[in-house]
N, C-alpha and C positions, 0 to 999 in steps of 0.2 A: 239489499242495495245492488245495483250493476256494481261493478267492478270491473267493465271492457273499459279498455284504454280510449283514451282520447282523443281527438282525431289529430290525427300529424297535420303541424302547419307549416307549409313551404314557405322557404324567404318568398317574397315577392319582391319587384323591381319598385322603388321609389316611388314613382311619379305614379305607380295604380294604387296604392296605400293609402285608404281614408277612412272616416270612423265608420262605413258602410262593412267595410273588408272584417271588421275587427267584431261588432254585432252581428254578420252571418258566421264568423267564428263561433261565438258565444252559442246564436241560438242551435246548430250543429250539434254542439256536444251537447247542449243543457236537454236536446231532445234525444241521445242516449241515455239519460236518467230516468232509473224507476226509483219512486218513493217508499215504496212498499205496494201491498194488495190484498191482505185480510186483518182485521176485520174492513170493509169498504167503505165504514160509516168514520175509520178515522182517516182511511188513506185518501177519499176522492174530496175531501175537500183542501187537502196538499195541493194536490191534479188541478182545482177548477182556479185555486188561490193562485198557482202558476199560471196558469192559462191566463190568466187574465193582462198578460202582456205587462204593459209599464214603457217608461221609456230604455230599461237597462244601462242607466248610465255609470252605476258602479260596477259592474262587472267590467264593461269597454272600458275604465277607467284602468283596471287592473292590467288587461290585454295590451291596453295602448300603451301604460308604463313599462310594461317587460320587455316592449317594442324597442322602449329607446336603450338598451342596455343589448339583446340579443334579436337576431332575425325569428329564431324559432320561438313560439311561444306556448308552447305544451306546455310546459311547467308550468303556466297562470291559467288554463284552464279550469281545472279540478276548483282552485280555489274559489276563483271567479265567481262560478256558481255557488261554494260557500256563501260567497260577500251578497249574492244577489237570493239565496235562501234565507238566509238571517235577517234580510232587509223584508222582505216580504214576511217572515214571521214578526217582526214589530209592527209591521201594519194591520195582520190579522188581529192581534192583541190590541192594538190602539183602536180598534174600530170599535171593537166588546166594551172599551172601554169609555169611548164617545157616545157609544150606543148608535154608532153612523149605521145608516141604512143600506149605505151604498157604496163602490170601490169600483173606481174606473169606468161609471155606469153601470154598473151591475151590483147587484143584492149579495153584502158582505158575508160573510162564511156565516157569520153567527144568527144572521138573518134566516139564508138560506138552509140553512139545519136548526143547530140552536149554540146557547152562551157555551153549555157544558163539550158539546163537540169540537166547535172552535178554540177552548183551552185546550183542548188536548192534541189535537194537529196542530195548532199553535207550538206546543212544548217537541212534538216529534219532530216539526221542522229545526229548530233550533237543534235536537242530536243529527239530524240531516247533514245541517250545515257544518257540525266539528266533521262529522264523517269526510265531508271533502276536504277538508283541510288535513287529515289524514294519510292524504293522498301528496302529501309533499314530501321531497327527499326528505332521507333520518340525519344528514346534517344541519338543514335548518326546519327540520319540524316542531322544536323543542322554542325557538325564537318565533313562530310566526304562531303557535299555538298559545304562547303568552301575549303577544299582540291584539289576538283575536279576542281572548278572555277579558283584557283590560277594555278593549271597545265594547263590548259588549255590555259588560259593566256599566261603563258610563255612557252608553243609551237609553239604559235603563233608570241609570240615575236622572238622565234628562227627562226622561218621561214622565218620574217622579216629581221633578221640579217644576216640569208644567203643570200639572196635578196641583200640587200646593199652589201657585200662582192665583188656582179659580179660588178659592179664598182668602188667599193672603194679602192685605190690603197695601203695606209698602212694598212695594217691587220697585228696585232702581233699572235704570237701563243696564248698569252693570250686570246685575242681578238675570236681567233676558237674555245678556250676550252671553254669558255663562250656560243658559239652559238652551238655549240652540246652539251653542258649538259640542255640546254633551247629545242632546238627543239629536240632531243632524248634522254638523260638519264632522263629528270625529271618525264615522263612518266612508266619510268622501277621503279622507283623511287616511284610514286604514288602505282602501280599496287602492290606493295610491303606490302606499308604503309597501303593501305585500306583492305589488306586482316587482317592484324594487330589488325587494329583498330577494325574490324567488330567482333573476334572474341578473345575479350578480353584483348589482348595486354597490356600491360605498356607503359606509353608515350616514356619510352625510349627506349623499345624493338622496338616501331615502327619507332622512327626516327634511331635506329642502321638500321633495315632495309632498310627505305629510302634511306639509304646511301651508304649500301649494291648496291640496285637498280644501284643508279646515278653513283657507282665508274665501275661497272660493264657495265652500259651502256657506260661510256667515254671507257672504254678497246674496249666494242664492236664494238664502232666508229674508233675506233683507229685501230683498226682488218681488219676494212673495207676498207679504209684506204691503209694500209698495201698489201692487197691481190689485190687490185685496180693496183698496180707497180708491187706486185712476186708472185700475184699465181698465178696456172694453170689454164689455160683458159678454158677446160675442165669443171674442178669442180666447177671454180668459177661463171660459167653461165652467163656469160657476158664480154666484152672485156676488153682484160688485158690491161691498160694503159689508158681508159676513160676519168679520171681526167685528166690525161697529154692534152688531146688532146683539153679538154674541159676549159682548164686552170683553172681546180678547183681550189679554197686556200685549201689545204689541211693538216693535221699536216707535211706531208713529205716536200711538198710544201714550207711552211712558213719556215720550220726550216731548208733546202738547201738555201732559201733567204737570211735566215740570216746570215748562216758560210761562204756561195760564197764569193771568190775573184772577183775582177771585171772580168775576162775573163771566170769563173764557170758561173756568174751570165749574161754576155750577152749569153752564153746558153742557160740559164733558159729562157731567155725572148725572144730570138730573131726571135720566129715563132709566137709571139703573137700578130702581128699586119698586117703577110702576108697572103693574102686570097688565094696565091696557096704555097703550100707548101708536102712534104711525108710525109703523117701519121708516118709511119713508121721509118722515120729517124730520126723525133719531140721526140716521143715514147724513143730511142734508146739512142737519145743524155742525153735527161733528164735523161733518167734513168743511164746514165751513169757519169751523176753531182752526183745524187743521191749516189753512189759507191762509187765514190770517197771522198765522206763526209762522209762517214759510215751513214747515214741517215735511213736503214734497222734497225740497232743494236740499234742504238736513239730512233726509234719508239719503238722498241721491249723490251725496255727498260721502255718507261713510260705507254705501257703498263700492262705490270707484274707489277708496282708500282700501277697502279690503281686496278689490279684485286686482289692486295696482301694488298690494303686498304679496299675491298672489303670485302674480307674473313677474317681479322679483326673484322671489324664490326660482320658482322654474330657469329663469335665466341662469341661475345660480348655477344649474346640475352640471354636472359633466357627460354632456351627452350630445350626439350630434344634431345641431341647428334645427334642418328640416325634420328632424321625428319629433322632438319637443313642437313645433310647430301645428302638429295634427292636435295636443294635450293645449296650445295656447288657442286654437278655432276652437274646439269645445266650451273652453270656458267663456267663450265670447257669446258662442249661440246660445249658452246656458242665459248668459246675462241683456241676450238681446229679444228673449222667449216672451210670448205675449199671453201665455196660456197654462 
């Protein structure tokens, strides 16, 4: 591993402070990281799994929180890239496990090599990412390394839950909001908390945070979701109707289940066990249960309740107005993203 320091960050004046300032931090330091270098068959697909960009929004998440507590932000560095190493090894793993082809437009690790290489730069990433978090003072190293642990945990338990979903045939909507705040908000949720905690935080400025994160991440999910059935195929980069075709449990999904009359609901279900069928018609019919239930306004509805518990919380912190204000634009462009 390097072990050179990381780059000193100057206060800046206010009014130049935006989430641009905070991802050239990130990418900075994330580019004095080496992963390792022999054998090359486990280290470079670390290298190509990073390279492959992302939007980085939990490491700037982490950045931006330490923002509102101290000007210097060194200390959320190291971790930072933790939060965005770990994040990137559950993708690697969840593509093996989808059998996805692809990642960010580009041929997944285990495509581009194979299943058994990708576990195992898979597994070295994940000691990668405790390694950065290592890297935090010995006063609260023992607190943010139990943080770490428990999210990771129940990522993985998320991931599991979605697992069981593809054949578990009662799923409540409880039951999906459970397994997306496990395998994605608890994560937004951490990246939050540890910027927090690293950089003086109050117990309960950190856990308003966290909450911050997790209500933000279910809207996110929920967002996703959403543009999965009505957005433009276009912007959203990927095919409009996926889940339909894929028979996801989805929030749209479960909660058309529920309100369906019996002739709504042999709809919903009745492409789900034919092996020749039209995309297209599957597509068109669902989405047309979906209209008729108002299931658009439902989602869009709890939604805005999570992102409006969200900025709640945020309010809540003790921390000055305008630097919580750069963490309340974010969650806005998260929730206004077409793509």
């Amino acid at each position: 591993m390097n072990n050179l320091a990381a780059p000193s960050v100057l206060a800046q004046p206010e009014n130049s402070v935006d989430i641009s300032y905070f991802l050239q931090q990130f990418n900075q330091a994330l580019s004095t990281i080496s992963y390792g270098d022999n054998p090359k068959q486990l280290y470079d697909p670390i290298r190509y799994m990073m390279q492959l960009g992302g939007k980085r929004i939990r490491p700037v998440l982490t950045l931006m929180t330490g923002y509102l507590f101290k000007d210097e932000i060194d200390a959320c560095l190291k971790p930072a890239i933790g939060v965005e190493v770990f994040h990137n090894f559950t993708l690697l793993h969840d593509d093996i496990m989808d059998k996805a082809p692809l990642r960010r437009g580009q041929p997944t690790v285990h495509e581009k090599w194979n299943t058994n290489i990708a576990i195992l730069s898979g597994d070295v990433m994940l000691v990668r990412a405790y390694e950065m978090f290592l890297e935090v003072e010995a006063s609260k190293l023992t607190k943010v390394l139990r943080l770490f642990s428990t999210t990771a945990a129940q990522v993985c338990e998320g991931q599991q839950l979605d697992m069981n979903f593809e054949t578990q045939t009662e799923v409540t909507i409880e039951d999906y909001i459970r397994m997306i705040t496990l395998k994605t908000a608890v994560l937004l949720g951490f990246a939050l908390e540890v910027g927090a905690v690293l950089n003086g935080a109050s117990d309960n400025d950190a856990l308003l945070l966290k909450n911050f994160g997790i209500n933000v991440g279910l809207a996110f999910q929920l967002r996703d979701d959403l543009l999965d059935v009505y957005g433009d195929q276009e912007k959203f980069g990927k095919q409009v109707g996926g889940d339909i075709l894929a028979d996801k449990k989805t929030f749209l999904q479960l909660t058309a289940l529920t309100q369906a009359n019996p002739t709504q609901k042999q709809k919903l279900t009745r492409f789900k066990n034919q092996a020749i069928y039209s995309p297209k018609q599957k597509i068109e019919e669902v989405t047309a249960v979906y209209n008729q239930l108002n299931v658009r306004a439902q989602t869009e509805e709890r939604i805005n309740w999570y992102f409006e518990e969200a900025i709640r919380s945020l309010d809540a912190v003790n921390a000055p107005t305008e630097r919580k204000a750069l963490l309340r634009n974010l969650a806005l462009d998260l929730m206004e993203r077409q793509s």
